[in-house]
C-alpha positions as CSV (number, residue, x, y, z in Angstrom):
1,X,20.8,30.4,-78.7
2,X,18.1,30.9,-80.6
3,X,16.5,27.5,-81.9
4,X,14.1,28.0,-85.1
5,X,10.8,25.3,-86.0
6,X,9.4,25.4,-89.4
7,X,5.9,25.0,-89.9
8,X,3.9,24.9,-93.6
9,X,1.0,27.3,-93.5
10,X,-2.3,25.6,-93.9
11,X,-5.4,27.9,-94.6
12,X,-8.6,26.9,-93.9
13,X,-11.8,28.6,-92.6
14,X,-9.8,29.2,-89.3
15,X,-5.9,30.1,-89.4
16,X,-4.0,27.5,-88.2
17,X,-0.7,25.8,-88.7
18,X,-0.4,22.4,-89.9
19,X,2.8,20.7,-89.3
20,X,3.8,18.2,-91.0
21,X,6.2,15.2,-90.9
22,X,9.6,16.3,-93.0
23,X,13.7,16.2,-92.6
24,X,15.5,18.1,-90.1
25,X,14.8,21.4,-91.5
26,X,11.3,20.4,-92.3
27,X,8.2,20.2,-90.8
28,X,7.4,18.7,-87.6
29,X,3.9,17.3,-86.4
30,X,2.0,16.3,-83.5
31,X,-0.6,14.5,-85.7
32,X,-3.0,17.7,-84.9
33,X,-3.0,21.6,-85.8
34,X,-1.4,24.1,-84.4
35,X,-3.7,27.0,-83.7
36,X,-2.6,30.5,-84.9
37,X,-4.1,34.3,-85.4
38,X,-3.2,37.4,-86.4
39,X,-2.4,40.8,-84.6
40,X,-0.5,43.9,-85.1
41,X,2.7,41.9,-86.0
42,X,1.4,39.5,-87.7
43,X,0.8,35.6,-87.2
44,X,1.1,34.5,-83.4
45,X,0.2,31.2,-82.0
46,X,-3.1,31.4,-80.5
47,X,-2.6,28.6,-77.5
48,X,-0.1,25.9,-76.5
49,X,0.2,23.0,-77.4
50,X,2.9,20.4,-77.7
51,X,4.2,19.4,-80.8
52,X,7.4,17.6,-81.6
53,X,10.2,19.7,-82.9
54,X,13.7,18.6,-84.6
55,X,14.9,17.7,-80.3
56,X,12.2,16.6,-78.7
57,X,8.8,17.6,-77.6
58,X,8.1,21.2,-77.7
59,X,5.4,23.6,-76.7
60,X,5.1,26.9,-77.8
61,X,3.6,29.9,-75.5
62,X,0.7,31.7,-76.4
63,X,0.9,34.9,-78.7
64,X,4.6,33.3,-79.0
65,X,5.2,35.4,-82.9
66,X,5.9,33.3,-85.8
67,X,6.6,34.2,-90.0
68,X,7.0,33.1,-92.6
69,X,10.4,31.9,-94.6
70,X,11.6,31.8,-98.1
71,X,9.8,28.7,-98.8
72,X,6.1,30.0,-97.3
73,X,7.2,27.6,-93.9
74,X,6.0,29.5,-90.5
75,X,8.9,30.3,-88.3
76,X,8.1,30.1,-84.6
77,X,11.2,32.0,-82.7
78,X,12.7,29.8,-79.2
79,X,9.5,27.5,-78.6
80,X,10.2,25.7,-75.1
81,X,11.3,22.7,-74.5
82,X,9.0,20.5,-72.6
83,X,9.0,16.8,-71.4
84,X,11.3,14.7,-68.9
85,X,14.6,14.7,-69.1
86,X,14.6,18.2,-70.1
87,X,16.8,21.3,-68.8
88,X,14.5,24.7,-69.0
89,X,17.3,26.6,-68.6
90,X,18.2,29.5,-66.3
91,X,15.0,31.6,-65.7
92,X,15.4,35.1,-64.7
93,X,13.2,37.7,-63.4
94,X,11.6,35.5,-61.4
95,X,10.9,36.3,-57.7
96,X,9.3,33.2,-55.0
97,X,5.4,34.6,-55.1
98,X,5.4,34.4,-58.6
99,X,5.4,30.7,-58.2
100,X,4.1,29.5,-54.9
101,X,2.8,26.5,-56.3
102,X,7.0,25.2,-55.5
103,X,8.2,24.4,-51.9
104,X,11.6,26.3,-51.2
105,X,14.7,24.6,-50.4
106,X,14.8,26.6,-47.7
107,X,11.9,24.5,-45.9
108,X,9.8,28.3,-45.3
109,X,7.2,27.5,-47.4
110,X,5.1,24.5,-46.4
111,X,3.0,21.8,-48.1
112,X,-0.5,22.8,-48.5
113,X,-2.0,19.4,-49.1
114,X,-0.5,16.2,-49.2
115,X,2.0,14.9,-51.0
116,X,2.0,11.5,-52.4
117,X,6.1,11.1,-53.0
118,X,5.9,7.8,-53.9
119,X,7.1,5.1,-51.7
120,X,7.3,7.9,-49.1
121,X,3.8,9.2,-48.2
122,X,3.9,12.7,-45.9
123,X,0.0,13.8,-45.1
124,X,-0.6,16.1,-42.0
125,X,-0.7,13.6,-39.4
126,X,1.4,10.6,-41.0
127,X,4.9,10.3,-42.5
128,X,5.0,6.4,-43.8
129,X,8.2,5.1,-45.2
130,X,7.9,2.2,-47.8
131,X,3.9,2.1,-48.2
132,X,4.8,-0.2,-51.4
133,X,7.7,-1.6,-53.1
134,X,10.1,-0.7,-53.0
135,X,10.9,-0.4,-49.6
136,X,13.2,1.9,-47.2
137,X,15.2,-1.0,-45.8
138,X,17.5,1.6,-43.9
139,X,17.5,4.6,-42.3
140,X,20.5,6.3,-40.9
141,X,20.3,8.9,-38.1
142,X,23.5,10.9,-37.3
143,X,23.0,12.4,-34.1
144,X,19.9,12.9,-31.7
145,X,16.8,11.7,-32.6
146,X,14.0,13.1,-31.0
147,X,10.0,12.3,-31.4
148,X,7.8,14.4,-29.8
149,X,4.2,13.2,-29.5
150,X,0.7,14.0,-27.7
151,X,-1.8,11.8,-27.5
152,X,-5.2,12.9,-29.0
153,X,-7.0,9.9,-28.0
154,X,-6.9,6.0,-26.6
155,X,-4.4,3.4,-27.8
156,X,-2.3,5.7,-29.7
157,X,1.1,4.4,-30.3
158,X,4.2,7.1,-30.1
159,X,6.7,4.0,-31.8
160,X,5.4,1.3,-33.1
161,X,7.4,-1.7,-34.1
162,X,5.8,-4.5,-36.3
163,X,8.2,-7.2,-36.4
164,X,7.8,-10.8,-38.2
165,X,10.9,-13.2,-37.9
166,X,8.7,-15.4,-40.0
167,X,10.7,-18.4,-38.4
168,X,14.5,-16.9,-38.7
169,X,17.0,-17.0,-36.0
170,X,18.6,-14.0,-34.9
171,X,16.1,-11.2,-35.3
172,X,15.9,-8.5,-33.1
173,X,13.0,-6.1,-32.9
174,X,15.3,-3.6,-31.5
175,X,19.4,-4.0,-31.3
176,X,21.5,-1.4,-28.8
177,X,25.3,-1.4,-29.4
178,X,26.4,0.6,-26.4
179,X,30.0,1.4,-25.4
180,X,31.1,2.8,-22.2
181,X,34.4,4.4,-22.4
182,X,36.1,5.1,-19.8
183,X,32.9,5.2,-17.4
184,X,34.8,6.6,-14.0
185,X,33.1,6.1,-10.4
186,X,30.9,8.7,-9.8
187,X,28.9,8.2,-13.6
188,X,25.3,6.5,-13.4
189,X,24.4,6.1,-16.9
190,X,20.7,4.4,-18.5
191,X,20.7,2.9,-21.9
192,X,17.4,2.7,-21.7
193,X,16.0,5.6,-19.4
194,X,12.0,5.5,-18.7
195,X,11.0,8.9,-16.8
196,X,7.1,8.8,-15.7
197,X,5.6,11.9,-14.6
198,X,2.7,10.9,-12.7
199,X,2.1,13.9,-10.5
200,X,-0.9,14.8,-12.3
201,X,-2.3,11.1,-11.5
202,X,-5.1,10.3,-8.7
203,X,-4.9,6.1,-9.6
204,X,-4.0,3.8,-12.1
205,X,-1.2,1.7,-12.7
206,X,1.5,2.1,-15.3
207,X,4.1,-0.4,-15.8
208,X,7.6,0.7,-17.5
209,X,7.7,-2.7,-19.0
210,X,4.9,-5.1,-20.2
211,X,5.9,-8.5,-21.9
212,X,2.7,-10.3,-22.8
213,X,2.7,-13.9,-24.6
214,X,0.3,-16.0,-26.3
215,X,0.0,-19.7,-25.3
216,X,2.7,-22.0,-27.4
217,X,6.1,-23.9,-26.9
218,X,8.7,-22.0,-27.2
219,X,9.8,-20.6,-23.3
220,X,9.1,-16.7,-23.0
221,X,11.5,-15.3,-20.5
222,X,10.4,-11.7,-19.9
223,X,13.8,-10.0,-18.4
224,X,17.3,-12.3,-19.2
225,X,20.5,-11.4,-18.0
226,X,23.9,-12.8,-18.4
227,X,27.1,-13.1,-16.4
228,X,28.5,-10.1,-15.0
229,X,25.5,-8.6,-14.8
230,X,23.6,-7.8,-11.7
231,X,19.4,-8.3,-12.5
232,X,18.1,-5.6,-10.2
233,X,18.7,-2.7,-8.0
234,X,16.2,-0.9,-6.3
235,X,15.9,2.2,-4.2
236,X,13.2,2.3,-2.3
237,X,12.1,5.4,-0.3
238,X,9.5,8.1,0.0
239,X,10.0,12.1,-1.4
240,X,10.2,14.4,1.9
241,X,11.2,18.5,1.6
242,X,15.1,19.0,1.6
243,X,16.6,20.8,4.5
244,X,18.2,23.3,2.1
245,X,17.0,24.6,-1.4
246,X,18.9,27.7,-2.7
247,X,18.1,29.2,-6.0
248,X,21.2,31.1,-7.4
249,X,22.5,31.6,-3.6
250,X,18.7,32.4,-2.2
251,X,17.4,30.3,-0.2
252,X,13.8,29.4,-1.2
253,X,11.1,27.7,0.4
254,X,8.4,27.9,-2.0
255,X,9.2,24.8,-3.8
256,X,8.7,22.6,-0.6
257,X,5.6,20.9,-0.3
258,X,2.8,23.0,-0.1
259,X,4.7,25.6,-1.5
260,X,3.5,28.4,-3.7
261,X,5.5,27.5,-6.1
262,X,6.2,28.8,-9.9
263,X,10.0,29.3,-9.7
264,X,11.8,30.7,-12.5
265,X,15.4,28.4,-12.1
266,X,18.9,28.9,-14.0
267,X,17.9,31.5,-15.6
268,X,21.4,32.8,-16.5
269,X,23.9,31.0,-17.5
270,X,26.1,29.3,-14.8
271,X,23.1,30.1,-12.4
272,X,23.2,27.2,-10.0
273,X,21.3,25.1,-7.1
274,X,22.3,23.6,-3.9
275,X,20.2,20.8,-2.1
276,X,21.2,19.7,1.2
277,X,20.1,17.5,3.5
278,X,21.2,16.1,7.4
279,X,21.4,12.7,6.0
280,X,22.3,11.6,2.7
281,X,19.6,10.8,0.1
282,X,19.6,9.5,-3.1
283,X,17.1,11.1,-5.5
284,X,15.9,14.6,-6.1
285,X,12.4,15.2,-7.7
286,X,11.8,18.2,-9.8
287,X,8.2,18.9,-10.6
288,X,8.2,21.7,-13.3
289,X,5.6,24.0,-14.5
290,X,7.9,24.8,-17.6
291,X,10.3,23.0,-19.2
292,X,13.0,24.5,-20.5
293,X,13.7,25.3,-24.4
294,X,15.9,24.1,-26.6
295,X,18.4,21.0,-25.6
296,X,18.0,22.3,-22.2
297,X,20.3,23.9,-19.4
298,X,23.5,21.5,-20.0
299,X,23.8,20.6,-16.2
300,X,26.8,19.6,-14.6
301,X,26.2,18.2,-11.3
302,X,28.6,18.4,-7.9
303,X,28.7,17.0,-4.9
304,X,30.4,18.5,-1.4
305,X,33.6,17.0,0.1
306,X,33.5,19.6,2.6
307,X,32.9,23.4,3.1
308,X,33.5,25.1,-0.2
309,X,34.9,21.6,-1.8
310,X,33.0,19.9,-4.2
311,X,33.5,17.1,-6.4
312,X,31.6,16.6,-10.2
313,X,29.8,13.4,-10.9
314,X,27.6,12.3,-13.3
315,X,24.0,11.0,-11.8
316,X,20.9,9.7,-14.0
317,X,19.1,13.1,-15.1
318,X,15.4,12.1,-15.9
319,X,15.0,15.9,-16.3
320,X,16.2,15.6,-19.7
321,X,18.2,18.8,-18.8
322,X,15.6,20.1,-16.9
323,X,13.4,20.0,-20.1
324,X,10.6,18.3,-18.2
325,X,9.6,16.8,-14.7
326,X,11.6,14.4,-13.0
327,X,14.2,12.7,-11.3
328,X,17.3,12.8,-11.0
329,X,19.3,9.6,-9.1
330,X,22.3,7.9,-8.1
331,X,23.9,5.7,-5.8
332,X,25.3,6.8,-2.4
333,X,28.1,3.8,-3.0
334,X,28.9,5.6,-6.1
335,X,30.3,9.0,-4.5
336,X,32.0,7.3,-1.5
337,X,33.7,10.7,-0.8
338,X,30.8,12.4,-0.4
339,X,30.7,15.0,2.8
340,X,29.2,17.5,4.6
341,X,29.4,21.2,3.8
342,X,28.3,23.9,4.9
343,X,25.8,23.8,7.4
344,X,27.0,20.6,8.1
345,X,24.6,19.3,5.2
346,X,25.4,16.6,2.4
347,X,24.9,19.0,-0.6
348,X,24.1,18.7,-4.3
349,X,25.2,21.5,-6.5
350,X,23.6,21.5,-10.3
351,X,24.8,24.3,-12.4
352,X,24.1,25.7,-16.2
353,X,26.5,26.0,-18.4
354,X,24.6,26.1,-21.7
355,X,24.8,30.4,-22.8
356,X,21.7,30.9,-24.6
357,X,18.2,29.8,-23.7
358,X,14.7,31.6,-24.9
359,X,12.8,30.0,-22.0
360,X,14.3,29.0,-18.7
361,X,12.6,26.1,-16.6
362,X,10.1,27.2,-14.1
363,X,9.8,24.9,-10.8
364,X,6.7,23.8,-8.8
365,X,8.1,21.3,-6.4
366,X,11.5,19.8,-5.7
367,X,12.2,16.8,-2.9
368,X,14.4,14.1,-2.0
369,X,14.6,10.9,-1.1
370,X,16.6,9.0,1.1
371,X,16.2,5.6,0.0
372,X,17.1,2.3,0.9
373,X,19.0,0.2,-1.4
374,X,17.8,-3.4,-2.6
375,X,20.1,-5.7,-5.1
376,X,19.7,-8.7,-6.8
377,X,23.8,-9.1,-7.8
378,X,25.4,-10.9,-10.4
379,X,26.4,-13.7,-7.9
380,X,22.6,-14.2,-7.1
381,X,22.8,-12.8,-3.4
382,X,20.0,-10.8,-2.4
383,X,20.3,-7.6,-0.1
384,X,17.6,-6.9,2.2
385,X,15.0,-9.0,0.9
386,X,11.7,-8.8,2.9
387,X,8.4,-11.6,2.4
388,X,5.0,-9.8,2.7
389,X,3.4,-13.3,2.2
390,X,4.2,-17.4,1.8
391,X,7.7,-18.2,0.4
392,X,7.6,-22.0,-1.4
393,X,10.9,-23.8,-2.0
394,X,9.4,-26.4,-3.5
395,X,11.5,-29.9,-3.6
396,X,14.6,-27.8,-3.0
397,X,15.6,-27.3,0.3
398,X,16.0,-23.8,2.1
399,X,19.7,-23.2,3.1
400,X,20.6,-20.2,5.4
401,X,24.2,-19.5,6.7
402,X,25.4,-20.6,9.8
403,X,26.1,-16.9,10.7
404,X,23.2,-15.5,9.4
405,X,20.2,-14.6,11.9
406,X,16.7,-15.9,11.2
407,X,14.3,-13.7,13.2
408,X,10.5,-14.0,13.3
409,X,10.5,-17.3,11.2
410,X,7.1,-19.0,10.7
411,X,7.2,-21.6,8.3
412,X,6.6,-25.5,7.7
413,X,9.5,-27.9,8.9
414,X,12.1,-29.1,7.0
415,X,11.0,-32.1,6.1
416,X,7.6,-31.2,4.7
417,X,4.8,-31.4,7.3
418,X,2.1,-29.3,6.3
419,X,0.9,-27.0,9.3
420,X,3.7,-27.5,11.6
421,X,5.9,-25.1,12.6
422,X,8.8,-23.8,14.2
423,X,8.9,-22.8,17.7
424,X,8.3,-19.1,18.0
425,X,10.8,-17.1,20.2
426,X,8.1,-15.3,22.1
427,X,6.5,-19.3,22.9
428,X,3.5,-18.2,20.8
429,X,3.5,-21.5,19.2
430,X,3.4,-24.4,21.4
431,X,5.1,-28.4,21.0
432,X,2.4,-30.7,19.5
433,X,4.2,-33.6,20.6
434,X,7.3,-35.0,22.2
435,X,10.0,-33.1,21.7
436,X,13.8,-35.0,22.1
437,X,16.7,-33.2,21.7
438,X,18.9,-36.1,21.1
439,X,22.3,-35.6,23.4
440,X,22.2,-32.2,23.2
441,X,21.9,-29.8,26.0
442,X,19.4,-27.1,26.1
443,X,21.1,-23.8,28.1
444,X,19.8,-21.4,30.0
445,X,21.0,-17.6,30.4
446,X,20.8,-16.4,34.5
447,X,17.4,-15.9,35.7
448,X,15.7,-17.4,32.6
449,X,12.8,-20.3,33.5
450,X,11.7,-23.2,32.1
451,X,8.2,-22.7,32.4
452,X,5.4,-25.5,32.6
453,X,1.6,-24.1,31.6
454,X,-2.1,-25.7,32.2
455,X,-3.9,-26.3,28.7
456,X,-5.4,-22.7,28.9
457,X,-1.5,-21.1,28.6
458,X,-1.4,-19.9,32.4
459,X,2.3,-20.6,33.6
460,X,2.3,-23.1,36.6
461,X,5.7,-24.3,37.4
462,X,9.1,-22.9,36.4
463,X,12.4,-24.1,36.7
464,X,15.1,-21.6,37.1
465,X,18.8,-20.6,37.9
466,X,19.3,-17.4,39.6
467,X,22.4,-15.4,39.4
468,X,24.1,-17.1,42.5
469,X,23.5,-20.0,40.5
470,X,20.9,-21.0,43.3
471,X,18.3,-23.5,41.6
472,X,14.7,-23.0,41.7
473,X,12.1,-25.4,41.4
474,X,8.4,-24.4,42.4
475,X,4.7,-23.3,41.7
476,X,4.3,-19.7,40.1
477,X,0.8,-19.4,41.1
478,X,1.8,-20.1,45.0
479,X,4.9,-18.3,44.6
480,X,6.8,-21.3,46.3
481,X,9.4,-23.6,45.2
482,X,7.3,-27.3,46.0
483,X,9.2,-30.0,43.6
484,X,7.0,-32.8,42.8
485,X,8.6,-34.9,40.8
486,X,5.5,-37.4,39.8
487,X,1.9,-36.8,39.8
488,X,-0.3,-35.3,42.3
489,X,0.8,-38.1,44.8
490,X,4.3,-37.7,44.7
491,X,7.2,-39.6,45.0
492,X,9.3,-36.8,46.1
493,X,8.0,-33.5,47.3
494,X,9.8,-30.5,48.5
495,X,8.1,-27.4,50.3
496,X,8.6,-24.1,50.0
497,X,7.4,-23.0,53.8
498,X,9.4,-25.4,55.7
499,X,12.1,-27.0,53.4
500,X,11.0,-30.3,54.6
501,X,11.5,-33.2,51.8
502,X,9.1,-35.8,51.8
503,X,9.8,-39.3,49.6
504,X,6.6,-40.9,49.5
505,X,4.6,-38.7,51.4
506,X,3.1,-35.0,49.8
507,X,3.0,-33.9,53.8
508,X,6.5,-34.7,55.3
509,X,6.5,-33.6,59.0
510,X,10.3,-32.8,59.3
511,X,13.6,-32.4,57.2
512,X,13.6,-35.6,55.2
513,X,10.6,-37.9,56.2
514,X,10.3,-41.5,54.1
515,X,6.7,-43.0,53.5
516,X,6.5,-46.5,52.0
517,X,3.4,-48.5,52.1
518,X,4.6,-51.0,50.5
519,X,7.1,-54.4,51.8
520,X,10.3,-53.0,50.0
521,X,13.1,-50.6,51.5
522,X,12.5,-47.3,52.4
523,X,16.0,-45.9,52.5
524,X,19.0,-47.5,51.0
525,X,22.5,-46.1,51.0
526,X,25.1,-47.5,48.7
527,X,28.6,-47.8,47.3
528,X,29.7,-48.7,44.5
529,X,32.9,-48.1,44.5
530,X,36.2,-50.8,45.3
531,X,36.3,-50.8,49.3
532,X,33.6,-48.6,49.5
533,X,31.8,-47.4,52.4
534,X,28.1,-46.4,52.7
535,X,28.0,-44.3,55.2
536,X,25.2,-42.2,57.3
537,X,27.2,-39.1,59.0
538,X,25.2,-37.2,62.3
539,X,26.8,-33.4,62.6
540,X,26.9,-30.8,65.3
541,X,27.2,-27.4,63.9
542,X,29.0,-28.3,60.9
543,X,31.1,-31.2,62.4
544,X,30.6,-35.0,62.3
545,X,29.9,-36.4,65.9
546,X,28.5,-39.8,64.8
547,X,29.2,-42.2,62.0
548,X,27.2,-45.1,60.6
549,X,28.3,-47.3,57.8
550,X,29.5,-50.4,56.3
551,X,32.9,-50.9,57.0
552,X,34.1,-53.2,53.4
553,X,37.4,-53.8,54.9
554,X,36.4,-55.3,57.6
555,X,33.8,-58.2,56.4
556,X,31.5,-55.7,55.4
557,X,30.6,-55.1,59.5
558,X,28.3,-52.7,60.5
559,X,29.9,-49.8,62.3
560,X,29.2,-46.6,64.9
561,X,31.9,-44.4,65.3
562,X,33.0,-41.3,66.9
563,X,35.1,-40.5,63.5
564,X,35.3,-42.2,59.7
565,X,34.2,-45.6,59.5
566,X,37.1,-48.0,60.6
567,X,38.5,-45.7,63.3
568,X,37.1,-44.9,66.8
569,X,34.1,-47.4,66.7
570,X,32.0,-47.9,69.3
571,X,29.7,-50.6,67.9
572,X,30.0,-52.9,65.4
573,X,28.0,-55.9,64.1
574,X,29.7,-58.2,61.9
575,X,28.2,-60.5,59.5
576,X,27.6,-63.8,62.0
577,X,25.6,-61.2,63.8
578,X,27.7,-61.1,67.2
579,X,27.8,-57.6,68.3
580,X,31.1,-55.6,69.8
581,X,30.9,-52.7,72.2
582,X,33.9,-51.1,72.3
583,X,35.5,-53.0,69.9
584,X,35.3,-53.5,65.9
585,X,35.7,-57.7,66.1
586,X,33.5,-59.5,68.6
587,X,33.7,-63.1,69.3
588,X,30.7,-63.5,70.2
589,X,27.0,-62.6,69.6
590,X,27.6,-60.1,72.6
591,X,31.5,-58.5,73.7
592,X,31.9,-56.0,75.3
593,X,35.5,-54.5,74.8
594,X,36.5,-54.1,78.8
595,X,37.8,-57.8,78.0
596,X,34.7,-59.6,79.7
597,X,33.4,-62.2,77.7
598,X,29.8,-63.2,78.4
599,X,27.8,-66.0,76.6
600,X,24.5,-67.6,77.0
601,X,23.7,-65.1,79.7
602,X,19.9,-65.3,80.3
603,X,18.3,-63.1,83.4
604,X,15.0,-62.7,84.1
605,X,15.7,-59.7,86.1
606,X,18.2,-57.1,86.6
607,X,22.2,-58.4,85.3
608,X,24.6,-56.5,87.1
């Protein structure tokens, strides 16, 4: 189409065109002159300039023709359109370096200085999303979403979230919805996984989480769980060189420690690894000079049942598909089926499956660890849980199970007192005062003593029970079995070298020897039970010859016998004092049983 302005000729001492303000099919004007000059065709225009024509703004290219009509107007032949809102039409004959001043919607050309896009601001080194009203209140991602950054200098910041509640409820900095599907034993899976490569590091620390607070009222919990969920699991362990590392079926040592390293791995696809090791472990390091391109290797990961069997399962890949160093872990209790294969080895098989890859990963160093496992469950029990230091309880008391064993405890009683403490198995700590164990009995195992020590810890006296159930009471130092029951000057003393027993005496000169410097009895025999008889038996060779006693069925008389007390007596004394010989009743203070009866018999010489 061919659209038409007509301008009225204005002469002056330059030629230019004056347009004016008229109906549709008269003049138009931008309030200034349009310039115009001459050539071989006559009257062009002699540089744009925007004027407003019968639709809308126009502008005219230079040397664009123009003539005259029938009315002495200037014709100027398809002017272009120009201002917003405007369609220029199809262009034609245009090819991309013509105009290079446009980016390409095929993203191949790039900005060459930045771009102020509003709201949006893209420079080099920043993309910033809602710099000013309005704002970007929501971004959607479908799919991965991956940021990539190296630091150029201190405190940088890879993500940074600046959140204000401003005093709401319910506002999250950062809000996971994760579902598990049908998770199946044998899957370890991290909603949040944090993979630290710190084999380039000679000290430091670095923390995977840091929750800082200023002072204030409301109560900052750094790490809160609820129920059904188990706080903490640990492995704990140390990296050590696998028995078996195989590369695509070769075995390789090179990637143990000290190796030379620089192996190209899963190079093809469905190229694969094997890891083995005598015991079973729990983690596999992988310390890569070069990470592989792309999304990685797409791993699948196996683990033997026996020779040739092997199971998948899906473990915790901090390699990012082998994309950069790391670890890779899992839980033994997670692959219960897990077996030896060949070489009688628990093995780890890891294979490639994605098909194309520019660069393959190139390994340094690749261990294992077998580690042990530490929990804190959802029921609050603690596995393996080992004090390097004090342990307060505060006012709460300390329960442990009846069945559970306490070993190498050293801590304040029960009830509070500062500074003392529990016996020590090995009787490293000893009793700071007296000690009752109520009416309880304190056992003893065969051949174990109950030792008594001088102030300086040297073992004097021992009690024991040997394993014929013998008892033994004596002095360690001497090596002899001397009882004293009190003091230095004892009451009671039994020796070792001769077996003699000596009540009141520390020296007795035979078997039983009684020492009393004092008015009361030395010996007394009694008994206490209904018709009774204290007796004092004299043996031969294992056999009573001679009895001595009280006879409580007979007046209480004093009786010598040739048998038990009551029977075959040969002298008796009864309570009146007479004396019997030969019989157990006398009838006076002297009868003899041969039926003599004698009284008030007084000789000065020999009676016969």
């Amino acid at each position: 189409m061919v659209f038409s302005t007509h301008l009225k000729l204005a002469f002056g001492i330059a030629f230019v065109l004056a347009i004016g303000l008229g109906a549709q099919n008269g003049p138009r004007t931008n309030g200034a002159n349009l310039p115009v000059r001459t050539d071989a065709n006559g009257y062009v225009i002699a540089a744009e300039q925007t004027y407003t024509g019968p639709d809308g703004p126009r502008r005219p290219f230079a040397n664009t023709l123009v003539r005259t009509d029938a009315n002495g107007y200037l014709i100027i032949t398809n002017p272009s359109p120009f201002g917003t809102g405007l369609d220029h039409g199809v262009l034609t004959g245009l090819s991309d370096d013509d105009h290079t001043q446009y980016l390409l919607a095929d993203g191949t050309r790039a900005l060459t200085a930045n771009w102020d896009a509003g709201a949006f601001l893209i420079t080099t080194d920043l993309l910033s999303v809602g710099t000013s009203p309005p704002t970007l209140d929501t971004v959607n991602v479908d799919g991965s979403f991956l940021l990539t950054h190296t630091a150029t200098g201190t405190e940088e910041h890879a993500m940074e979230l600046i959140v204000d509640a401003a005093s709401f409820g319910e506002v999250r900095a950062l809000d996971i919805d994760y579902i598990t599907g049908a998770l199946a034993q044998g899957s370890d899976e991290a909603i949040i996984l944090v993979n630290i490569d710190e084999s380039g590091a000679t000290g430091g620390d670095v923390a995977g989480l840091v929750v800082l607070a200023t002072e204030g009222l409301a109560k900052i919990i750094g790490l809160e769980v609820g129920v059904l969920v188990d706080p903490i699991e640990q492995l704990s362990g140390t990296f050590s060189d696998a028995a078996t590392v195989s590369n695509d079926g070769s075995v390789i040592t090179t990637l143990n420690q000290g190796g030379a390293g620089g192996v190209a791995i899963f190079t093809l696809d469905d190229d694969f690894m094997i890891i083995g090791s005598g015991s079973k472990f729990e983690e596999i390091e992988y310390l890569l000079a070069t990470g592989s391109s792309g999304a990685g290797i797409a791993p699948t990961f196996e683990f033997s049942t026996a020779i040739g069997m092997w199971t998948t399962f899906a473990p915790i890949d901090g390699t990012n598909a082998m994309r950069n160093s790391g670890v890779i872990a899992f839980l033994d209790s997670d692959i219960p089926s897990w077996a030896t294969g060949a070489g009688t080895e628990f093995l780890i098989r890891i294979t490639r499956t994605r098909n194309m890859i520019t660069t393959p990963p190139v390994a340094n160093k690749l261990q294992i660890a077998a580690a042990t496992e530490y929990f804190w469950d959802k029921l609050g029990n603690i596995k393996s849980l080992t004090y390097e230091s004090d342990i307060a309880t505060g006012t709460a008391p300390l329960t442990v199970a009846s069945t559970t064993l306490v070993s190498n405890l050293n801590a304040d009683l029960l009830d509070g007192v500062q500074g003392a403490e529990f016996l020590q198995r090995d009787g490293s700590v000893q009793l700071t005062g007296d000690w009752s164990v109520g009416p309880q009995n304190i056992a003893f195992n065969n051949s174990e003593e109950l030792q008594w020590r001088d102030l300086g810890g040297t073992p004097r006296h021992a009690m024991s029970v040997t394993v014929t159930d013998d008892l033994h009471i004596g002095d360690i130092l001497l090596d002899s079995i001397d009882f004293h029951v009190v003091g230095v000057s004892p009451a009671m003393i039994i020796r070792e070298t001769t077996g003699f027993v000596g009540i009141g005496t520390s020296a007795p000169a035979t078997k039983l020897e009684v020492e009393d410097a004092g008015t009361a009895t030395a010996i007394q025999i009694s008994n206490t039970a209904t018709d009774g008889d204290p007796v004092l038996a004299f043996a031969l060779s294992g056999t009573a010859t001679f009895t001595m006693g009280v006879d409580d069925g007979d007046g209480d008389s004093l009786k010598i016998g040739t048998s038990a007390i009551g029977t075959n007596t040969r002298l008796t004394i009864d309570s009146a004092g007479d004396v019997g010989i030969g019989t157990a009743s006398p009838k006076e203070l002297l009868h003899v049983g041969t039926g003599i009866d004698a009284s008030d018999i007084t000789a000065t010489d020999l009676l016969v």
